[in-house]
N, C-alpha and C positions, 0 to 999 in steps of 0.2 A: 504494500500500500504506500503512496506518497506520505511526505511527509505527513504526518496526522492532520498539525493546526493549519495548514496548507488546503489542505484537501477539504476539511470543515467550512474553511470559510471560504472558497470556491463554492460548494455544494449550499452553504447558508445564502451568499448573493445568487446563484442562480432559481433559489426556489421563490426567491424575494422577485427577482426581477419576471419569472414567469408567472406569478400570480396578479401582481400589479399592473399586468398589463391590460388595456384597455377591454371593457366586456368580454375580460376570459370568464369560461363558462361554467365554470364549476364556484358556485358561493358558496358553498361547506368549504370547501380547500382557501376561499379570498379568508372567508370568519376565524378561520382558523390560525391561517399567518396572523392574522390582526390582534386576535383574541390571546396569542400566542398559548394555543389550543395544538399546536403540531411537533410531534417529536422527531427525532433525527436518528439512525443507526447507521452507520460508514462498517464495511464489507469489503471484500474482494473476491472475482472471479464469479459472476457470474454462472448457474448452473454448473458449478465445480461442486459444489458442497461444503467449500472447504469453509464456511463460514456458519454454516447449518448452527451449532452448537450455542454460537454466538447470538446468531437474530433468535434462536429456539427463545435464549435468556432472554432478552431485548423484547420479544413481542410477549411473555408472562409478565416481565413489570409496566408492557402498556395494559393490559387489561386487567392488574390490579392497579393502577393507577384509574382503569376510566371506568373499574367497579368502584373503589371509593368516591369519584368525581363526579361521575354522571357527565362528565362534559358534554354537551351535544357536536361537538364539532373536532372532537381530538381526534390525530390520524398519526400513523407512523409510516415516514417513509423512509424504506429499506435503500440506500443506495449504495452502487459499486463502483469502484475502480476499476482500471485498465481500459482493454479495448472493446470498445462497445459493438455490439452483432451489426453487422453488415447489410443486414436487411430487416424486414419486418416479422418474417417468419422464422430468420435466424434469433431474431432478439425473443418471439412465441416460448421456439424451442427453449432456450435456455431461460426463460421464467417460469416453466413449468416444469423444466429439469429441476430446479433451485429448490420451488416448493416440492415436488415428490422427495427430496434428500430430506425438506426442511421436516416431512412428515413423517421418515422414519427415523430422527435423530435421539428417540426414545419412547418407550411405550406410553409413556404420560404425552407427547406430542402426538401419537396416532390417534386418541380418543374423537371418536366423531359427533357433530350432535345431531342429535335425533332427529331434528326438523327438515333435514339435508339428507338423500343418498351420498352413499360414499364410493359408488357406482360411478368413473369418470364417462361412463357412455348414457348414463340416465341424464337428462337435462334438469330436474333435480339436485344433480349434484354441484357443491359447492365448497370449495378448499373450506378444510378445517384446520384447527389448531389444537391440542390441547382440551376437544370438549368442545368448540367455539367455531359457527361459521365464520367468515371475514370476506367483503367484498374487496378485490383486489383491484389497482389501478395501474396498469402499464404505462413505465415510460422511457422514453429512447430517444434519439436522435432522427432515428431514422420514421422515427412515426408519421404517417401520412397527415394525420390528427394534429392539428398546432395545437392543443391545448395540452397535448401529451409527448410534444417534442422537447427534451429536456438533456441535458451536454452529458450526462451518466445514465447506462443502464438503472434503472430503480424501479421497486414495487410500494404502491400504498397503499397500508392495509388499513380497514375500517371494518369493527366488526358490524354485525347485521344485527345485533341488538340496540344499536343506535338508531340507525334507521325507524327501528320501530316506536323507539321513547318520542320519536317526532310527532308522532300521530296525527293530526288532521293536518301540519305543518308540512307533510312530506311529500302531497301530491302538489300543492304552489311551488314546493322548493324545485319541483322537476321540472314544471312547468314555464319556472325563471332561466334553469338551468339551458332548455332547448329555446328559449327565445334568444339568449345570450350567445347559444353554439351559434346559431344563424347571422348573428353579427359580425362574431368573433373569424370562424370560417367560411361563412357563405351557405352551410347547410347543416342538418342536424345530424348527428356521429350516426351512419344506415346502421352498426349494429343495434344501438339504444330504441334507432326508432322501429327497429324489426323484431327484436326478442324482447326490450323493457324489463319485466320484471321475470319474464317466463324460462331464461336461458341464460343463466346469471356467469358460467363460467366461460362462454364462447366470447363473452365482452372483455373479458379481461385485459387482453393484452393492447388491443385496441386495434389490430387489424382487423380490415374487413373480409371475415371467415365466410365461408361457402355455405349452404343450410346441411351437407352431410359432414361438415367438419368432424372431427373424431379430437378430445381432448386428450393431449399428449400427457399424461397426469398416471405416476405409477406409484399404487400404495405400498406394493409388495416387489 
């Protein structure tokens, strides 16, 4: 990894500068910078694993941190070092290589929750952690998506029990969010407005996936 305090405050002004830019489209991710609601884990190697242990630690103290807090807005993004994937579907593969290592980095991180299959071919299914679904957010360089073109490989993860503490808040906040994509890019992100709520893991990376995509996600 570069030097550490190097690399942080790279990684600190590039999230600054990508949120603050004009009707970026995600207001959880603007509240959160602001709110300073958003945490940071620095990584290396993508889809190696070789950090599994590390984010394992790192995402248990966010979600006793956002069980005590309730923060509506806390998000942790995972970001890496080196050379970032060379396309969209090279950057897919190695964020779901990352998570499958991150899921068997110990039996207490296999646990799935119930509301989720854990079936990566059921469209039900949704990365767990530890007991805990998590809606993950892909970002890359290479992302076709300018809301999610960002100078380091990284994942943000937010669990799916936040979402729900939103309650009648959560369909306005979608509904800000795709008036905002349309500004920000010109159109609304086609996976968001083709699977929404019903295909939660095909959105992840943020390419635009095929309807027979097959999720590259191994538990075992």
């Amino acid at each position: 990894m570069p030097l550490l305090k190097d690399f942080a405050a790279s990684v600190n002004t590039a999230i600054a500068d990508l949120l603050n830019q004009k009707d970026y489209p995600c207001v959880a991710a603007v509240a959160a910078l602001h709110d300073a609601q958003l945490r940071v884990g620095l990584y290396s190697g993508l889809g190696s694993g070789v950090s599994s242990k590390k984010l394992a630690s790192d995402l248990t103290r966010f979600k006793a941190e956002q069980t005590v807090t309730k923060l509506p807005y806390l998000s942790f993004w995972a970001v890496f070092d080196g050379v970032a994937p060379a396309s969209e579907k090279a950057y897919e593969e190695a964020m779901w290589s990352e998570l499958s290592l991150l899921s068997k980095s110990s039996p207490e991180a296999a646990r799935w929750d119930p509301k989720f299959s854990s079936d990566p071919a059921d469209k039900n299914f949704c990365f767990c952690f530890a007991g805990d679904a998590y809606f993950i957010v892909g970002m890359h360089p290479k992302s076709s998506r300018r809301a999610r073109r960002f100078p380091f490989p990284s994942m943000i993860f937010n669990l799916f029990e936040q979402f729900e503490t939103l309650g009648d808040g959560y369909e306005p906040m979608v509904k800000t969010n795709r008036q905002r994509d349309r500004l920000f890019q010109g159109d609304v992100n086609p996976m968001v407005k083709r699977w929404a709520d019903r295909w939660e893991s095909i959105q992840f990376s943020g390419r635009e996936n095929p309807p027979d995509w097959e999720c590259p996600f191994h538990r075992s």
